[in-house]
Each structure stands twice: as C-alpha cells, then as structure tokens.
DRENPA-3360 file (N, C-alpha, C; in nm, 2 decimals, always signed):
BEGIN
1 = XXXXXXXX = +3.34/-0.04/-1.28/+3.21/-0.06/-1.23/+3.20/-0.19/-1.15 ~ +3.13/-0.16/-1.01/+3.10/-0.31/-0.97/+2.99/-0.42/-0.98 ~ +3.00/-0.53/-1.02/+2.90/-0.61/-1.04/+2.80/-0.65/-0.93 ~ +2.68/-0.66/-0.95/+2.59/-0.71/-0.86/+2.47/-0.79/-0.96 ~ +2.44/-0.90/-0.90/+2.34/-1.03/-0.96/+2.21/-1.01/-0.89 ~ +2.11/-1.00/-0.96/+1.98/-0.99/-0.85/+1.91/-1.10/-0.94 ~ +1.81/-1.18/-0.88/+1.73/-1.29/-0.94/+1.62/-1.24/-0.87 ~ +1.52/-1.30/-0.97/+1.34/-1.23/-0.99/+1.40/-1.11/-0.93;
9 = XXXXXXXX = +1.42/-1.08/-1.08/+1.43/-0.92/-1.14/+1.37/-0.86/-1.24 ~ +1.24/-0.93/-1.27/+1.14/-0.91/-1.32/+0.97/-0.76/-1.29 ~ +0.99/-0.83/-1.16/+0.86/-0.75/-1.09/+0.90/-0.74/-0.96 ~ +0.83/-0.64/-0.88/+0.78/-0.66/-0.74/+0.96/-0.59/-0.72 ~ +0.99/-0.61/-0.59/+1.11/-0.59/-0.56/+1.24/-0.60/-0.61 ~ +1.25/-0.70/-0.69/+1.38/-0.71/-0.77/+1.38/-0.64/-0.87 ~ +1.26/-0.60/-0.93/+1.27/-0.48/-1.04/+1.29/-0.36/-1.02 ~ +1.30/-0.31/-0.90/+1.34/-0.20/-0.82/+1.46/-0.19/-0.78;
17 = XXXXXXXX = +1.50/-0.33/-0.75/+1.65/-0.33/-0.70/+1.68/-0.28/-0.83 ~ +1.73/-0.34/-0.93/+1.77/-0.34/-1.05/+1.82/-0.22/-1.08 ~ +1.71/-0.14/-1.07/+1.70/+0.01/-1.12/+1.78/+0.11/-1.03 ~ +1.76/+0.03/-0.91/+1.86/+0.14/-0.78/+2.02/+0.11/-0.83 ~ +2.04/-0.01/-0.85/+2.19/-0.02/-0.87/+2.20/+0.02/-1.00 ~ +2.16/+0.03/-1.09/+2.16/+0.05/-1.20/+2.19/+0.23/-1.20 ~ +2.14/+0.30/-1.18/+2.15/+0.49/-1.13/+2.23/+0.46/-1.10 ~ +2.34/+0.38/-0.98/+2.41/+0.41/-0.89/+2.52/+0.33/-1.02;
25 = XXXXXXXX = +2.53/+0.32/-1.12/+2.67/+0.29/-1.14/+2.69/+0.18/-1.16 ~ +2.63/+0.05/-1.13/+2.65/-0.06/-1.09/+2.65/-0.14/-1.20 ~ +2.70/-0.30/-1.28/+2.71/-0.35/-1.38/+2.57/-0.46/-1.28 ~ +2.52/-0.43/-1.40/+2.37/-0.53/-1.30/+2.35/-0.67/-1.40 ~ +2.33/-0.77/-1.30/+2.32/-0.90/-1.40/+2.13/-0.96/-1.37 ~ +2.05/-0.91/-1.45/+1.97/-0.90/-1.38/+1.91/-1.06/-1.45 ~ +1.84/-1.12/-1.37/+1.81/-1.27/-1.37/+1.63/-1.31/-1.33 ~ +1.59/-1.38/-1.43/+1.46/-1.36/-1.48/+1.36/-1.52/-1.55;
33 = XXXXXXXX = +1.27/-1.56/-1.50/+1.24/-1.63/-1.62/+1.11/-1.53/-1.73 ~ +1.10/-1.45/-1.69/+1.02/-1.33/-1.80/+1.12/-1.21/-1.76 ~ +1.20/-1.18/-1.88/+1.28/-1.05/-1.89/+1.18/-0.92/-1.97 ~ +1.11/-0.99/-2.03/+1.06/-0.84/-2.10/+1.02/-0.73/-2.05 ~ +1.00/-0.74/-1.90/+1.04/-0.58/-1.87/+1.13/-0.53/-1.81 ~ +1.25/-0.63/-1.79/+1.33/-0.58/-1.78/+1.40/-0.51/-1.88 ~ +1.40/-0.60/-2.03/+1.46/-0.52/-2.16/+1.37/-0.42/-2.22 ~ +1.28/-0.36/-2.16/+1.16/-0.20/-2.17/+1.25/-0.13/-2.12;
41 = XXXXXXXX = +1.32/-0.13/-2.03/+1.37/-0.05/-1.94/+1.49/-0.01/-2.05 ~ +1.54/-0.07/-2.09/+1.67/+0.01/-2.22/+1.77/+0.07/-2.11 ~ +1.82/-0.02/-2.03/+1.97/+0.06/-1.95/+2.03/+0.00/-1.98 ~ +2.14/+0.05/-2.02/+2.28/+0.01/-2.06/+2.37/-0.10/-2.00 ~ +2.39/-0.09/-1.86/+2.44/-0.11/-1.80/+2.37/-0.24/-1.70 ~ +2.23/-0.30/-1.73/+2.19/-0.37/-1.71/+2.14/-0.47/-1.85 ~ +2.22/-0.60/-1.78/+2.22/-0.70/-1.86/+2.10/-0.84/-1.82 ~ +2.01/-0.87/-1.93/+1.93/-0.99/-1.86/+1.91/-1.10/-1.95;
49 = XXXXXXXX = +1.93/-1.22/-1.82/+1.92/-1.35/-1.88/+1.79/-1.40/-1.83 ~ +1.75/-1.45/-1.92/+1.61/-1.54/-1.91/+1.61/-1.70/-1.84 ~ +1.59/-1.75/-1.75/+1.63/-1.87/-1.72/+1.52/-1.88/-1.59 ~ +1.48/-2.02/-1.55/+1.45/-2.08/-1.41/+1.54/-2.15/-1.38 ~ +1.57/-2.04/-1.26/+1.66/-2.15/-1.16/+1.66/-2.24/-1.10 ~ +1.58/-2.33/-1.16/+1.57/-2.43/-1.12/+1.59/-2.57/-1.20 ~ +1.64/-2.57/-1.33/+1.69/-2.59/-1.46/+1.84/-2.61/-1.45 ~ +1.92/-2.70/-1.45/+2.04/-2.72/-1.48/+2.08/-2.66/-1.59;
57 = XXXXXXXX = +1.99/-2.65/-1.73/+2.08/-2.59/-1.81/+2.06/-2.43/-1.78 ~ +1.99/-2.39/-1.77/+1.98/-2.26/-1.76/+2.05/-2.23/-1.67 ~ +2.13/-2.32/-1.52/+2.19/-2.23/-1.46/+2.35/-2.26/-1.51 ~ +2.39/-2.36/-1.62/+2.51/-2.31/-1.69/+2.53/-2.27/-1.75 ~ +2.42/-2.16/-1.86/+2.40/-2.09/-1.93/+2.44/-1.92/-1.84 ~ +2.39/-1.93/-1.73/+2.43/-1.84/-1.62/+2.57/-1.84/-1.57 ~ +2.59/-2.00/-1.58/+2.76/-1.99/-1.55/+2.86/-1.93/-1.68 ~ +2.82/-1.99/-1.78/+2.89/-1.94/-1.87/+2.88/-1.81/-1.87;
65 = XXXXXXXX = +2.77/-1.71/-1.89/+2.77/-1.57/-1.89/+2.86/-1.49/-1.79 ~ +2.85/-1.51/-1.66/+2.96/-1.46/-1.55/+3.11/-1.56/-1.59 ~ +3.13/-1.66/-1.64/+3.24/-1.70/-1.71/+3.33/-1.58/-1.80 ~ +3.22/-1.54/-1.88/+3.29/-1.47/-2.02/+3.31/-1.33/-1.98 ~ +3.21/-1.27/-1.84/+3.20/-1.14/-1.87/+3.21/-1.06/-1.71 ~ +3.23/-1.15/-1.65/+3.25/-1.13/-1.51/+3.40/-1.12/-1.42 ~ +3.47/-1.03/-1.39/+3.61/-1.10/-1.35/+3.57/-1.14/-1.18 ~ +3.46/-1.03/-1.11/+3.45/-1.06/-0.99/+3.25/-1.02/-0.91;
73 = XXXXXXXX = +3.24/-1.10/-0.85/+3.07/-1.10/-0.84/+3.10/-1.01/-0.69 ~ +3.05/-0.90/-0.71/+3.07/-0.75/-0.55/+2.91/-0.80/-0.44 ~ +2.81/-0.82/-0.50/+2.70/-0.81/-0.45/+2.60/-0.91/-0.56 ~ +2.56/-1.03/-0.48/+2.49/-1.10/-0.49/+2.35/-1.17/-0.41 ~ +2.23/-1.12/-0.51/+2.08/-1.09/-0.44/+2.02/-1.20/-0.53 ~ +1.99/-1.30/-0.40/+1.88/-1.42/-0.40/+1.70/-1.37/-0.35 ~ +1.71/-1.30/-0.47/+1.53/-1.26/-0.46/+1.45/-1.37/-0.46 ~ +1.46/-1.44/-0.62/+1.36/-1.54/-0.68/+1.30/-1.61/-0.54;
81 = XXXXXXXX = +1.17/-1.59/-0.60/+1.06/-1.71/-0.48/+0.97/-1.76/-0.54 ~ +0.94/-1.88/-0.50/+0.82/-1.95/-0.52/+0.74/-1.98/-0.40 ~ +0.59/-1.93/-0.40/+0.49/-1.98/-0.30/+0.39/-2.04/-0.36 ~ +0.36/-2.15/-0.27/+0.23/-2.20/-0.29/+0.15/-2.21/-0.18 ~ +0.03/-2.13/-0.20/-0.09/-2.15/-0.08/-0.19/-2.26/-0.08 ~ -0.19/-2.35/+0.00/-0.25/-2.52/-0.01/-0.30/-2.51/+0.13 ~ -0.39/-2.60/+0.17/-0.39/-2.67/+0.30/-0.33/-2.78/+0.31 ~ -0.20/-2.78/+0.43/-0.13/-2.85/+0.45/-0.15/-3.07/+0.41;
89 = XXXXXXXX = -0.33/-3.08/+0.42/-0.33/-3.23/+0.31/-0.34/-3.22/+0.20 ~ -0.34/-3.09/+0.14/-0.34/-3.11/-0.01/-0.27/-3.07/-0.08 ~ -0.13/-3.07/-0.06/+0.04/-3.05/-0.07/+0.06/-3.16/-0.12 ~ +0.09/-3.16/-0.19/+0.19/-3.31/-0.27/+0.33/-3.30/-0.25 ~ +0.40/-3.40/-0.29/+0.54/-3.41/-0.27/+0.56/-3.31/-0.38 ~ +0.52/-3.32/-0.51/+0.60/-3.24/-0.63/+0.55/-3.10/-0.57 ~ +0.48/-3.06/-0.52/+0.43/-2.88/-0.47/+0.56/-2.86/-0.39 ~ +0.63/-2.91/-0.26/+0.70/-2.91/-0.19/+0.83/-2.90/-0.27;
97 = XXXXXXXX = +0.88/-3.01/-0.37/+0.97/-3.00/-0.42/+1.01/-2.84/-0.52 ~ +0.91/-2.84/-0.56/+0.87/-2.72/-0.69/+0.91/-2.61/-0.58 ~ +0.87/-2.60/-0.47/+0.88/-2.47/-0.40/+1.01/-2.46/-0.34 ~ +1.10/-2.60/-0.28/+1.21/-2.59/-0.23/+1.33/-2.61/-0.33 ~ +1.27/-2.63/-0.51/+1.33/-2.63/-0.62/+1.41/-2.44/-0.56 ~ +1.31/-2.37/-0.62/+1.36/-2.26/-0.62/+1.46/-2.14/-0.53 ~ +1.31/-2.20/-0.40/+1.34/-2.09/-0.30/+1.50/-2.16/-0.19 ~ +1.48/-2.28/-0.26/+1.66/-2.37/-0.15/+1.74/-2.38/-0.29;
105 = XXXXXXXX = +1.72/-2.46/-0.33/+1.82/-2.58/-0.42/+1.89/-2.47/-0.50 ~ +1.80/-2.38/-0.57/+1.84/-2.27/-0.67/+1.94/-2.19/-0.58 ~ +1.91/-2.15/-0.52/+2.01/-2.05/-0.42/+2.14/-2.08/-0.34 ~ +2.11/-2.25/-0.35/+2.26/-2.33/-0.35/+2.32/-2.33/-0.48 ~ +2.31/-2.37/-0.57/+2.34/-2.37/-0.70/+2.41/-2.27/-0.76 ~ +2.32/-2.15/-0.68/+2.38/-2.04/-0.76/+2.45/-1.96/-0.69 ~ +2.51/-1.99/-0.56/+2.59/-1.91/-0.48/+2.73/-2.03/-0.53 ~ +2.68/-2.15/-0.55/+2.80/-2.27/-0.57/+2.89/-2.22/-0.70;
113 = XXXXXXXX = +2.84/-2.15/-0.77/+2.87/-2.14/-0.91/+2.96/-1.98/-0.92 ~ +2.88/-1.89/-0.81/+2.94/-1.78/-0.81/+3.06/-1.79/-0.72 ~ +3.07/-1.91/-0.64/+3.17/-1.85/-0.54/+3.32/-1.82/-0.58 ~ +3.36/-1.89/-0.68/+3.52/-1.88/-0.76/+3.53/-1.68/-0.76 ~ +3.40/-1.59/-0.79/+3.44/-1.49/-0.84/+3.36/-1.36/-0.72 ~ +3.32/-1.46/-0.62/+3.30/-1.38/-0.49/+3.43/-1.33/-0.39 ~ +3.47/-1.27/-0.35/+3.60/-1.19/-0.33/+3.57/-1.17/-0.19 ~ +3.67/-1.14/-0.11/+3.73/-1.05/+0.00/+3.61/-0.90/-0.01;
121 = XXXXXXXX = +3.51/-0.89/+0.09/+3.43/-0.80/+0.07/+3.29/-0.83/+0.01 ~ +3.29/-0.91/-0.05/+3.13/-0.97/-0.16/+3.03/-0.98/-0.04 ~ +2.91/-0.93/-0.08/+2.82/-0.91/+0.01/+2.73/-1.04/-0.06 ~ +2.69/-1.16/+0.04/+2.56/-1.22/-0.08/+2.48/-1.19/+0.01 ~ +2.34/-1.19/-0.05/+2.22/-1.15/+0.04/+2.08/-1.22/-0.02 ~ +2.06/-1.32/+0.10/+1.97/-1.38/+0.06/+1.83/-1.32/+0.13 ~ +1.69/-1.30/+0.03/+1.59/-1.27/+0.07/+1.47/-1.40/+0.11 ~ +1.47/-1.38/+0.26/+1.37/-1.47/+0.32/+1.25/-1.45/+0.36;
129 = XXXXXXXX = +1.18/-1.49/+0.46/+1.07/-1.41/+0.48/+1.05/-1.42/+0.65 ~ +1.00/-1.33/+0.68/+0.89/-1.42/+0.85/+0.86/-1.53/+0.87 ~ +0.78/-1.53/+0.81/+0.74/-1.67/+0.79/+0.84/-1.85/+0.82 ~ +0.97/-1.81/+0.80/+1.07/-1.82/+0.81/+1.12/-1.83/+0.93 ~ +1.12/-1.74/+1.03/+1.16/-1.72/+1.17/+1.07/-1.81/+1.28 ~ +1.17/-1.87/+1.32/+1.11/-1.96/+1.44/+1.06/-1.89/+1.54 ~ +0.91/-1.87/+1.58/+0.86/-1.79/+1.68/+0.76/-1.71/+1.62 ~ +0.78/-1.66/+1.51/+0.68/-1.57/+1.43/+0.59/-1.65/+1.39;
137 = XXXXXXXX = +0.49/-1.57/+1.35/+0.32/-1.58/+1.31/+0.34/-1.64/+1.16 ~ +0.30/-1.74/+1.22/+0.26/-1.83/+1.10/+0.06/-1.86/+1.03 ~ +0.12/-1.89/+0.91/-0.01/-1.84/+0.85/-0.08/-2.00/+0.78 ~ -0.18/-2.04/+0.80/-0.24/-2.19/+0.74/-0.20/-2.17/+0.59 ~ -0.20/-2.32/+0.52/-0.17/-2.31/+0.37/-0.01/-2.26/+0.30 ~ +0.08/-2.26/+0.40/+0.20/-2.18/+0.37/+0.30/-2.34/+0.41 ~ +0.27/-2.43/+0.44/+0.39/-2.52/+0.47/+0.50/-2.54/+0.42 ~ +0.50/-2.55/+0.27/+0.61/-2.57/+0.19/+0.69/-2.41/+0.17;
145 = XXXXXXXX = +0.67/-2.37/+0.14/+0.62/-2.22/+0.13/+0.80/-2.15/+0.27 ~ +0.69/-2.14/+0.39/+0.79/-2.12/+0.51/+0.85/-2.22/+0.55 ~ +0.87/-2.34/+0.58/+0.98/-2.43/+0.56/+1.07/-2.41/+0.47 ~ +1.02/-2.40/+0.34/+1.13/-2.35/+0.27/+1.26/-2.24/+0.36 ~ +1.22/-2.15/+0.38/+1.24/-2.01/+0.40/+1.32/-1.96/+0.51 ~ +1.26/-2.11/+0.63/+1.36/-2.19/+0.72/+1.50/-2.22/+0.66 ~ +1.46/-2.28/+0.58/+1.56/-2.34/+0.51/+1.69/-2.29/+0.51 ~ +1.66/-2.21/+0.39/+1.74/-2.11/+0.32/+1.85/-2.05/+0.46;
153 = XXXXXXXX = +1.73/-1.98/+0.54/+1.81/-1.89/+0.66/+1.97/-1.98/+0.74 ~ +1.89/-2.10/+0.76/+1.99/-2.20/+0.79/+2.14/-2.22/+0.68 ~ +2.09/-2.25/+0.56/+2.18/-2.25/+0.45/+2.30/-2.14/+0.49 ~ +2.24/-2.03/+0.47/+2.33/-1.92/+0.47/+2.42/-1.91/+0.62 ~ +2.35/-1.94/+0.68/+2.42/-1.93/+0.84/+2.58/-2.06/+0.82 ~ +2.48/-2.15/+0.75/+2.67/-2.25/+0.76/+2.75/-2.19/+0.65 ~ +2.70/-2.17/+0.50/+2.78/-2.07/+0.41/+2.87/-1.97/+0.49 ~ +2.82/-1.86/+0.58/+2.94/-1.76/+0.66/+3.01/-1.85/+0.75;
161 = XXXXXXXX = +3.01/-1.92/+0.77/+3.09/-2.02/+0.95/+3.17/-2.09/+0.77 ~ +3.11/-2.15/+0.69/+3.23/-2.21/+0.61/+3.33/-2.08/+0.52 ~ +3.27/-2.00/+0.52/+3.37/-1.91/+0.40/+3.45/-1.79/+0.51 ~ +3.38/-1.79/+0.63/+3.47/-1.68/+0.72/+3.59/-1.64/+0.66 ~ +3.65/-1.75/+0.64/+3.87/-1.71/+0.62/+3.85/-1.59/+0.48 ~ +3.73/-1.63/+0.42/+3.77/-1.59/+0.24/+3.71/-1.44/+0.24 ~ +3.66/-1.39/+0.35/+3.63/-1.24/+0.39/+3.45/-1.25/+0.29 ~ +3.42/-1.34/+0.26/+3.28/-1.35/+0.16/+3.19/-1.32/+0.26;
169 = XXXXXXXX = +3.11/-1.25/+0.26/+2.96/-1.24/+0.38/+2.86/-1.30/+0.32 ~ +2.80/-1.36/+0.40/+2.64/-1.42/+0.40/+2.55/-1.39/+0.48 ~ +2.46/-1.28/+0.47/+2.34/-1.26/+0.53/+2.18/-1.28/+0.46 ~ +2.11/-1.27/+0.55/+1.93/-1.32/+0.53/+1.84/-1.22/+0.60 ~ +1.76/-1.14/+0.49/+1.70/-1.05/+0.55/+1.53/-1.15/+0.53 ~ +1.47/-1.17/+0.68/+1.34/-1.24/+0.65/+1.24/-1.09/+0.64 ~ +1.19/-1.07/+0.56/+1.05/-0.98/+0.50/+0.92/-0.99/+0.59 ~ +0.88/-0.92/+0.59/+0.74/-0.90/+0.65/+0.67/-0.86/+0.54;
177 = XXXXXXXX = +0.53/-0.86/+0.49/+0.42/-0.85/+0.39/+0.49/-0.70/+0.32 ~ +0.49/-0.72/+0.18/+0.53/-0.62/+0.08/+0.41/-0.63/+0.03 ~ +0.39/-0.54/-0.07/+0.30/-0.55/-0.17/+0.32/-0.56/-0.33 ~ +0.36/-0.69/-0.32/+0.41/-0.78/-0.44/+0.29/-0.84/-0.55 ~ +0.36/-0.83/-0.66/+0.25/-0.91/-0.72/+0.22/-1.09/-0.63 ~ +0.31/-1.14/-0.61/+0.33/-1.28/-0.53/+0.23/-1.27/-0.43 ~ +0.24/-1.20/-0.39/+0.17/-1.15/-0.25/+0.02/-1.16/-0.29 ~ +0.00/-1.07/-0.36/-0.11/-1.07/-0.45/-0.20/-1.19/-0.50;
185 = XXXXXXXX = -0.12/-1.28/-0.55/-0.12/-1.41/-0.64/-0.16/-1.50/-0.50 ~ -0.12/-1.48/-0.39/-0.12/-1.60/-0.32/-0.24/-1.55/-0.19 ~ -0.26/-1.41/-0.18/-0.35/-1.40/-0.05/-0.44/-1.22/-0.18 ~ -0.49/-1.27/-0.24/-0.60/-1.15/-0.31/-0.65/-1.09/-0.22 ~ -0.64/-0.94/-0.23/-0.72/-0.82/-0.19/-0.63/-0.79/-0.04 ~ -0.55/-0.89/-0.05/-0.48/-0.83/+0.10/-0.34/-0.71/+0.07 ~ -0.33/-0.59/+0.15/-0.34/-0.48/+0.15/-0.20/-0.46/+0.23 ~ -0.06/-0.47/+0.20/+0.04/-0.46/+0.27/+0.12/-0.35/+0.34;
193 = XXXXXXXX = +0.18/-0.32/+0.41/+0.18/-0.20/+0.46/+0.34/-0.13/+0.36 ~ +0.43/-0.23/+0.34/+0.49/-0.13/+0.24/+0.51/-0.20/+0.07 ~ +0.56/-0.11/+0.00/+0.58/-0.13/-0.14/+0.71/-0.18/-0.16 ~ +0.72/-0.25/-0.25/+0.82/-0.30/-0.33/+0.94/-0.23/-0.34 ~ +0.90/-0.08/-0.38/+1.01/+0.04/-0.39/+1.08/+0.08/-0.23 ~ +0.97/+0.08/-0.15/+1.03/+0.08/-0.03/+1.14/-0.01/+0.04 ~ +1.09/-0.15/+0.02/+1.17/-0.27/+0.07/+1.30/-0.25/-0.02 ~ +1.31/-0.27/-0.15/+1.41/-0.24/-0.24/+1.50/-0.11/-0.17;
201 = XXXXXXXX = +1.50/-0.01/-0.15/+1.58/+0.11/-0.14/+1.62/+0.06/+0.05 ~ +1.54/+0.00/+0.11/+1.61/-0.07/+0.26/+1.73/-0.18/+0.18 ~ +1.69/-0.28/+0.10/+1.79/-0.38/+0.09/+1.92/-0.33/+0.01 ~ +1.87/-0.23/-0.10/+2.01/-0.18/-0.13/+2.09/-0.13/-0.09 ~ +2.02/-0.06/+0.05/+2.12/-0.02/+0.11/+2.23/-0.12/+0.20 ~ +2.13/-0.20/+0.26/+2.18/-0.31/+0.29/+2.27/-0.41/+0.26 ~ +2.25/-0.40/+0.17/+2.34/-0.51/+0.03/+2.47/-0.40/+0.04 ~ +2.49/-0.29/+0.04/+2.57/-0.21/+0.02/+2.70/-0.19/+0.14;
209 = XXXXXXXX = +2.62/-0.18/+0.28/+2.68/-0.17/+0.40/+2.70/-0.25/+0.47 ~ +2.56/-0.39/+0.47/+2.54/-0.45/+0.60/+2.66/-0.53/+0.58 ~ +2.75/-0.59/+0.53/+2.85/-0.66/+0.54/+2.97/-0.59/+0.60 ~ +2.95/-0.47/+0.63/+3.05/-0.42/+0.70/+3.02/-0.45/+0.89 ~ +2.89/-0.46/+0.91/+2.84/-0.51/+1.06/+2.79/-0.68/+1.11 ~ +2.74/-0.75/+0.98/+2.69/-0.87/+0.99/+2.73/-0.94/+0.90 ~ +2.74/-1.08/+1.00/+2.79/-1.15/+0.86/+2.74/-1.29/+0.95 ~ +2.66/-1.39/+0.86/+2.58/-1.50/+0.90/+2.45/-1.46/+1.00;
217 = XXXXXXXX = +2.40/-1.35/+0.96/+2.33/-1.32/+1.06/+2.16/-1.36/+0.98 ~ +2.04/-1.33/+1.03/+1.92/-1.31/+0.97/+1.84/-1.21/+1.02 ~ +1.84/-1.10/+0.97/+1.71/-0.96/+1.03/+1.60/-0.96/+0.99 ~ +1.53/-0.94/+1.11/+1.38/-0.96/+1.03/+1.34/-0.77/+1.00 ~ +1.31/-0.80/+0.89/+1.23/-0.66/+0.83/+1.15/-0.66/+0.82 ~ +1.04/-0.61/+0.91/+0.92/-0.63/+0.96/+0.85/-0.54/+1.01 ~ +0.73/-0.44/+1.01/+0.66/-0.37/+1.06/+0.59/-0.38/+1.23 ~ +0.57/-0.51/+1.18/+0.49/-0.61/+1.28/+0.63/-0.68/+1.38;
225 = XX = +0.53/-0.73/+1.51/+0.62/-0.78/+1.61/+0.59/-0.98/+1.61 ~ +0.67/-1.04/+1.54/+0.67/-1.18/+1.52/+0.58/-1.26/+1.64;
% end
C-alpha cells in the first residue's frame, strides 16, 4: 500500500480527503489537533495522530511515528490553516505569528522532517488559497491570513528548484471559497459555490497525477476570475 499524510484531517476538506484515499487503498496518516472524528470513522487503514503543528513536540512525536512505521512518504497534503479575520490595526504581532505559526513555519517543518522518506515520484501538495495570488481579489481583515498564503506558494516554488535532482515534486493549489467550517467561522452566512467533497475529489486527483505534468508550479482553483 502507498502512503499518503494529509493535515487538518479533521473537517471540511481534509476529512474528505482522508476517506477518498482511504477506499482507494491507500495507508493514510491522517493529522489532526481534534481526531475524534476521524477515529468515528473506524478505517483500518487510516491512522490518526492528534497534534498542532505548530508545537515542536508534537511534530517529533509525528517524526517518530513515520520513523517506526513509514519506509517511504508517496503523497504528502499540507491542508492545516489558520485564519484570522481583523482589521488590518487591530492585528497584533502574536495574531500574525499564530497564523504564519501554522499556515508557513508548520509546513516547513513538516516537509523538513518528511523529506529523508520522500522518493523519486512523491507528490507534496501544498493547499493555498487566492487570496494568495498576486493580482487576485483581495478581501479587508485577511492580512495575516493571505500573506501568509503568499508565503507558503513561494516556499514551495524554491523547495521544487532545490529538490529537482531527487525527482520529489512540489506543487500549490491556491483555492477559491469552499464551504468549510473555516470559511464559516471567519465570514458567517456566506454561501460558497463548492463543497468540501467537491474540492477533495479535484485534489485527489491531483495529488495522484499532477506530478506527472507540474512541478513548482501554483494553480489556482477557482470558479471566479482573480
């Protein structure tokens, strides 16, 4: 069976992922700081660790685990996000940090840790957003938030230019409005045009092929025109 890691695998999109690789065969490492629905779910074949990535110890509690039980990481999905909706003066430094804790630092961390058992063919796939893309429609109260998201996109883009030789792929799909609990939590009563299940069954496919056509690239998946 091949392995694949999905973080915030909890709700929303990653709990979907989970489940698709999970049918399809897949040894799923699913990654969480609330697992309890993921352990409802009773699959076999999907394994969850409870942790914030944003925690040193938790993420060598994650190293050890792919240590003991992992020979090689096939597909690896940087879901986890953190948003905070503020007006840009009432951001503090620790809001900024807390957001670029997760949605950057975490997703360095944890590609740093996986790379010994990323292989010739390993697809990583980091999830970003619009928000994200230089030129797209930006929204008030999102600073830390889409900066971040900037970030990230960048991150990955020197990850594929440094790992080229080692056949490892690095892509970034930026998102357009899903209908997430997040989404939810941070803009109430707004009304997205697709579902969680939808986005999920595009990225797994994605996660599955797109490394055969891209590699350092960022696509925006998007309904809307930026």
């Amino acid at each position: 069976m091949k392995n694949v890691i999905v973080t915030g695998a909890s709700r929303g999109i990653g709990f979907e992922l989970i489940q698709l690789f999970a049918k399809n065969d897949y040894n799923v490492l699913a990654i969480s700081r609330n697992i309890d629905p993921i352990e409802k779910l009773q699959v076999k074949n999907i394994t969850s660790i409870s942790a914030d990535l944003s925690e040193a110890l938790d993420l060598e509690r994650i190293s050890t685990y792919i240590k003991d039980n992992l020979n090689q990481i096939d597909i690896l999905i940087h879901n986890a996000g953190a948003l905070i909706n503020k007006p840009f003066t009432e951001l503090s430094s620790e809001d900024f940090i807390n957001v670029y804790k997760v949605n950057v630092f975490a997703v360095a961390e944890l590609t740093k840790l996986s790379i010994p058992y990323l292989k010739k063919g390993s697809h990583v796939v980091t999830i970003s957003s619009m928000g994200g893309i230089q030129g797209s429609l930006k929204f008030p109260g999102l600073a830390a938030y889409s900066s971040s998201k900037g970030a990230v996109i960048t991150l990955m883009e020197l990850l594929a230019e440094e790992y080229k030789d080692t056949g490892i792929v690095f892509n970034t799909l930026a998102l357009g409005a899903v209908q997430t609990e997040m989404l939810q939590e941070a803009f109430p009563g707004y009304e997205a045009p697709v579902t969680p299940a939808q986005m999920a069954d595009y990225i797994y496919n994605f996660a599955l092929n797109g490394n055969t056509v891209y590699n350092g690239k960022v696509l925006q998946v998007s309904l809307s025109t930026p």
